[in-house]
C-alpha positions in Angstrom: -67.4 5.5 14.7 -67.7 4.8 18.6 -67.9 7.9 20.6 -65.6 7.8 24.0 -67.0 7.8 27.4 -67.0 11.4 28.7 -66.8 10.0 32.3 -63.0 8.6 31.0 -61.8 12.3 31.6 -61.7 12.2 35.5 -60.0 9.3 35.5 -57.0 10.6 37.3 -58.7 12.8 39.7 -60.4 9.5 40.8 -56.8 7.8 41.4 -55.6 10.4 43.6 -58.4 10.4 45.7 -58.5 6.9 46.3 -54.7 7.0 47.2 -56.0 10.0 49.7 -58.4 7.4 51.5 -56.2 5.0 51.5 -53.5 7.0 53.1 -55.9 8.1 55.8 -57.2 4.9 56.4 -53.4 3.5 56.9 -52.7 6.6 59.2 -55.8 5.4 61.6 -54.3 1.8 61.1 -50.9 2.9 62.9 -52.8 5.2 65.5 -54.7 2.6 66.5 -52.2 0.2 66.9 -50.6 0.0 70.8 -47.6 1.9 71.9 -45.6 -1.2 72.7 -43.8 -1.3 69.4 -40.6 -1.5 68.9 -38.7 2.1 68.5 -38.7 3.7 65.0 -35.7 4.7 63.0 -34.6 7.8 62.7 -36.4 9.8 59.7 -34.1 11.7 57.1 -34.9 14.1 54.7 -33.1 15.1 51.2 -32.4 19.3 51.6 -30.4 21.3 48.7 -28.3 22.7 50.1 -25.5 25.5 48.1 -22.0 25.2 48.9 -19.6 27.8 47.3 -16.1 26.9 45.3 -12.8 28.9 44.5 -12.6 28.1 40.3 -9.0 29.1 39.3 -9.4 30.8 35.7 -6.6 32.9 33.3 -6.8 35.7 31.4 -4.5 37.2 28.9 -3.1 40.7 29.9 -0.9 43.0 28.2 2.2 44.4 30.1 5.1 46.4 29.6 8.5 44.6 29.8 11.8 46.5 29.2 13.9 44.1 26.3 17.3 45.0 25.5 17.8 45.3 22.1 21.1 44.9 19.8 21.9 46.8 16.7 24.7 47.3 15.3 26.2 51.0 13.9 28.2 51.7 11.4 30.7 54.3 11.9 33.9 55.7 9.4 37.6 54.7 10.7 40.8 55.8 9.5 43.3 52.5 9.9 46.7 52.0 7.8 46.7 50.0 5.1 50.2 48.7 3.6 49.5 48.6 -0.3 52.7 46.4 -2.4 52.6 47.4 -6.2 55.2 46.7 -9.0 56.9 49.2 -11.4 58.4 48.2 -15.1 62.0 47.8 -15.3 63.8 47.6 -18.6 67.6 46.7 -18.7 69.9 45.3 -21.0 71.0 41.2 -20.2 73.6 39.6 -22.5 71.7 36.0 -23.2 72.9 33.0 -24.9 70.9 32.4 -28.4 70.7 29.3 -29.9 70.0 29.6 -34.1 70.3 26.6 -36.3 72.1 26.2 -39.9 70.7 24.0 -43.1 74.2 22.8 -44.5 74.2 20.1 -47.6 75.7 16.9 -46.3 76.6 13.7 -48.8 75.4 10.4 -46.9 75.9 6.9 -49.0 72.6 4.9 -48.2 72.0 1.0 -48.5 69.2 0.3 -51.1 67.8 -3.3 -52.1 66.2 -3.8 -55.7 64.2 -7.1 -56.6 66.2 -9.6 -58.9 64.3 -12.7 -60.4 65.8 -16.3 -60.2 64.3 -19.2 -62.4 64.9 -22.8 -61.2 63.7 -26.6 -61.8 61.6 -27.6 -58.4 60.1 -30.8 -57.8 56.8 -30.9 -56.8 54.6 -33.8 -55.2 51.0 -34.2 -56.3 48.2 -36.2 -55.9 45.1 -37.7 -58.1 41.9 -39.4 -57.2 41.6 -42.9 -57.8 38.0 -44.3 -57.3 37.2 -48.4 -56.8 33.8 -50.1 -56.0 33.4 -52.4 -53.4 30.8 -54.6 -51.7 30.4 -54.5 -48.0 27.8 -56.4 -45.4 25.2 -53.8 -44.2 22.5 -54.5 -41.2 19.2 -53.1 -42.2 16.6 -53.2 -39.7 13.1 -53.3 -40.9 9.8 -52.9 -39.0 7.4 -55.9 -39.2 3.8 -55.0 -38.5 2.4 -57.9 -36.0 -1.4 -58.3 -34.6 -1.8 -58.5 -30.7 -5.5 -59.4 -28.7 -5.7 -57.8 -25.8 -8.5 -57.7 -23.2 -8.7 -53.8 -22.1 -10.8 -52.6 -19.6 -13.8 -49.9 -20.4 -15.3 -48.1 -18.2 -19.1 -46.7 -19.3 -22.0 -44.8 -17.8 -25.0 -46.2 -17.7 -28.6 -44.3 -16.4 -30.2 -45.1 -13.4 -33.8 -43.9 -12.1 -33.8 -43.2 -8.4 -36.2 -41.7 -6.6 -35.6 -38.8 -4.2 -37.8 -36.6 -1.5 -38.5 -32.8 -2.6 -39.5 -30.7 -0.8 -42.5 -28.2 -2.6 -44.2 -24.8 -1.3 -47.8 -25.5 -1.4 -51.1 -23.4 -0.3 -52.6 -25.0 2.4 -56.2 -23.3 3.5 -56.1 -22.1 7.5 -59.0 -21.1 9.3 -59.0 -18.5 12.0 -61.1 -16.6 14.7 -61.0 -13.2 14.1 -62.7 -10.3 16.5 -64.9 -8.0 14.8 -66.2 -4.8 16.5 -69.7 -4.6 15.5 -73.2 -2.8 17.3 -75.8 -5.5 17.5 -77.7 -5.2 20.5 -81.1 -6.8 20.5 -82.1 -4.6 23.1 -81.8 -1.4 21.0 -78.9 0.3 22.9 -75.7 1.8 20.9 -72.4 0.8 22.3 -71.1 3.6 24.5 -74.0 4.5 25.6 -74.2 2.3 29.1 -75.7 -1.5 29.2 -78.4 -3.1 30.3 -79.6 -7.1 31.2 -79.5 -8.2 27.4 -76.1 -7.0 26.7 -74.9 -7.1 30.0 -73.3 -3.6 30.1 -70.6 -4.6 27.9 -69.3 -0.9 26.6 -68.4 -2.3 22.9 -69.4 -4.9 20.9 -67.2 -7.6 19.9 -68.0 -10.6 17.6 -65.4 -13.4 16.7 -65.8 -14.2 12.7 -63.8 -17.6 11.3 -61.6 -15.9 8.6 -60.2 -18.6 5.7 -56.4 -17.9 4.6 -53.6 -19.8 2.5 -50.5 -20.2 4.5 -47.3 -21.2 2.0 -46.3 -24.6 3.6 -44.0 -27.2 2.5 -44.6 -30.7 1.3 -42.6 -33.8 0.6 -43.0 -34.9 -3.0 -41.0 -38.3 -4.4 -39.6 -37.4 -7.7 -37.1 -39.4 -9.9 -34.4 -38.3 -10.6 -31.8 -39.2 -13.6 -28.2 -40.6 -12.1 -25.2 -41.8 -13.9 -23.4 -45.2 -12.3 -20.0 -46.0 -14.2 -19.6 -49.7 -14.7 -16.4 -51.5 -15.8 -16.4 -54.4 -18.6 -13.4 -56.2 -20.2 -13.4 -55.7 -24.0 -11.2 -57.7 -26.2 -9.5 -55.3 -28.6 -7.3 -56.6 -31.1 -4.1 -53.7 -32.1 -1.3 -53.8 -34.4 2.3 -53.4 -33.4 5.3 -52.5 -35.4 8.6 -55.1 -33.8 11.9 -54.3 -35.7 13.7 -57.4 -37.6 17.0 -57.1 -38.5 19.0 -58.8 -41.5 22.3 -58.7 -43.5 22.1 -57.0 -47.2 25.6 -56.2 -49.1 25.6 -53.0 -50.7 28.2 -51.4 -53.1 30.6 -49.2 -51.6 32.6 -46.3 -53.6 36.5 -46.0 -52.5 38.1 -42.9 -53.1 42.4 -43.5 -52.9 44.9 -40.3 -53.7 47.7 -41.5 -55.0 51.0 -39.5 -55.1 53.1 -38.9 -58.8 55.9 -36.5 -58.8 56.5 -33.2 -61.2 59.2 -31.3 -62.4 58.1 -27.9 -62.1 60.1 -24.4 -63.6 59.5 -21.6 -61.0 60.6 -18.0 -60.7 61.8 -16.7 -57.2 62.0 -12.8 -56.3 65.5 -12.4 -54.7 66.3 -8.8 -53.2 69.5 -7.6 -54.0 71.5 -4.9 -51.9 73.4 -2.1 -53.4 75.1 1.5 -52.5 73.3 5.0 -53.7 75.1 8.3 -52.7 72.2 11.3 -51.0 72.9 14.6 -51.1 71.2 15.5 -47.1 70.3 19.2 -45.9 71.2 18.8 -41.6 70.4 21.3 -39.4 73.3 22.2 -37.3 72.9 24.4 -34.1 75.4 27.1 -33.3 75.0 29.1 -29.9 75.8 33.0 -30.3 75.7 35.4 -27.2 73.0 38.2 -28.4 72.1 41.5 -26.0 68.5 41.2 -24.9 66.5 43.7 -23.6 64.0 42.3 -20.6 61.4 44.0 -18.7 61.4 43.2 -15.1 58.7 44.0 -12.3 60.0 45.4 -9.4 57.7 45.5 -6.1 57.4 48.7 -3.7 55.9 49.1 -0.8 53.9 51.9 0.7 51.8 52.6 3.6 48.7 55.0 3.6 45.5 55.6 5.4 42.3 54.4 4.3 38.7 55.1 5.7 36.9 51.8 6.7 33.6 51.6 7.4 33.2 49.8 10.3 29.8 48.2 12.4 29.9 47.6 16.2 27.5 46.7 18.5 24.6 48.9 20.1 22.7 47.3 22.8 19.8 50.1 23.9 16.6 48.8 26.2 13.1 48.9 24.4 9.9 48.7 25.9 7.3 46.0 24.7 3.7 44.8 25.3 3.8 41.3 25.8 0.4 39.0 26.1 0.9 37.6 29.5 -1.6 34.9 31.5 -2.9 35.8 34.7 -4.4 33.8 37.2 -7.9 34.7 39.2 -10.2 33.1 41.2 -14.3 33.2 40.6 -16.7 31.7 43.3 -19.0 29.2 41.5 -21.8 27.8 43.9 -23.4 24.6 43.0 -26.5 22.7 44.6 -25.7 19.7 46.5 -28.2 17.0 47.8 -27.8 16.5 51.2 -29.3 14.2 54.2 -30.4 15.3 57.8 -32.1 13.8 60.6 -35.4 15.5 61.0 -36.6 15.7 64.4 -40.4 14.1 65.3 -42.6 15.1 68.1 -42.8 12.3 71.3 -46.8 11.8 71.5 -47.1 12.3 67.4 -47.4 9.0 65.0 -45.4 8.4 62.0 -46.3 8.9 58.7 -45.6 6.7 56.0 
């Protein structure tokens, strides 16, 4: 391991004092020069300076407001109340009454009873009558017929083609590498000051050649398999069905009714009317005039006093704490940067 320079530490006390001589030496630069220049701007300095603000701010106080309050209070009245009520009457009312009688009344009714009839009716009928016939018929017949025809077939044939790849190979790369190594021929360590053979170099640095493999990427040719479709006429010979008609005569069966007549005997329902004397029980009303005791209501009407409860209004003033916000002021002071001229002697130089 190297060991750091111990002189390193006073590095920065160094700095500042050469900034010291330099400003010194720049000082005696601009004293020496003549007094002919032109005049200087004024100089300004930055002073913080405090300037005072009124911030407005609230706060929540609790004060006494007088609210007036509504209630309402019941209190007992005596008002007049007019009450109707109805009193049972009985009384004697001579009303009509309807009653009805069952008397036995003879009524002579029309009746009908079924009478059969038998009679000679004529009747038409028919029978089947079958014939055979011949008749012309068109059958139509498929002929099977043989057609060449040249058709056109498309194939796919392989082709070899070749094509560029592109292939990640290793590829060796030599490079210069630093190495920090101590290998002074004149016996001194590094850090430890230098002398005329290693020409007060602090640390040692050699430059090794390193050998790497770096992934790069090579064009290869390759075949590769394609398909190509090519079209060739084929003769191809098919079979086709054509429909051929001809004329065949075929037996045809004839079905004729032909109507006979028949004598038929036949029985007919005929309804016959006749007379029946009923004995009827009808009701037959007979009005009467019957006493009837009815209850009536009869209304009266009386006036009395009643004690009402009744709620009015009271409107009395509370007192309540109520959360109010108040406003107040609090001086806040904040520094501010601010610019002023600063006043220089006549005969003194300016300072940079």
């Amino acid at each position: 391991m190297m060991k750091p320079r111990t002189g390193w530490r006073h590095a920065p006390a160094l700095g500042l004092s050469v900034l010291a001589a330099l400003g010194s030496w720049n000082v005696r630069a601009q004293t020496a020069a003549p007094s002919a220049q032109a005049p200087t701007p004024q100089a300004t300095e930055c002073v913080q300076v405090p300037v005072t603000t009124m911030v407005t701010q609230y706060r929540t106080e609790m004060q006494t407001v007088k609210v007036p309050v509504t209630r309402m209070v019941s209190e007992v009245v005596n008002t007049p109340r007019t009450i109707t009520y109805c009193e049972l009457v009985q009384e004697t009312v001579n009303q009509k009454v309807t009653r009805y009688v069952c008397e036995p009344t003879t009524v002579v009714e029309r009746r009908y009873r079924p009478v059969p009839t038998t009679k000679m009716v004529e009747r038409t009928l028919y029978h089947a009558s079958c014939s055979t016939e011949i008749v012309d018929k068109i059958v139509t017949c498929m002929v099977p017929q043989c057609v060449t025809e040249t058709v056109p077939v498309t194939k796919m044939h392989v082709v070899m083609e070749p094509k560029v790849c592109y292939v990640n190979q290793k590829v060796p790369v030599t490079t210069t590498v630093p190495v920090v190594t101590c290998a002074h021929s004149c016996g001194h360590k590094c850090g430890g000051g230098g002398c005329g053979a290693c020409g007060g170099v602090t640390t040692c640095v050699s430059y090794r050649q390193v050998v790497t493999c770096v992934n790069q990427q090579v064009a290869v040719t390759r075949p590769v398999k394609s398909y190509r479709p090519e079209t060739v006429n084929v003769t191809m010979t098919r079979t086709k069905f054509v429909p051929v008609s001809h004329t065949v005569q075929v037996p045809r069966v004839k079905v004729d009714m032909i109507p006979y007549k028949v004598t038929r005997c036949e029985t007919e329902i005929t309804m016959e009317p006749y007379d029946v004397t009923v004995c009827r029980i009808v009701r037959k009303p007979i009005e009467e005039t019957v006493p009837v005791c009815v209850t009536k209501m009869v209304p009266h009407t009386k006036t009395e006093t009643v004690q009402q409860v009744v709620c009015r209004p009271v409107t009395e003033t509370v007192e309540r704490q109520v959360a109010v916000c108040v406003p107040y002021q609090t001086p806040v002071t904040v520094m501010t940067t601010q610019q002023r001229p600063v006043a220089q002697p006549t005969g003194s130089p300016q300072t940079h």
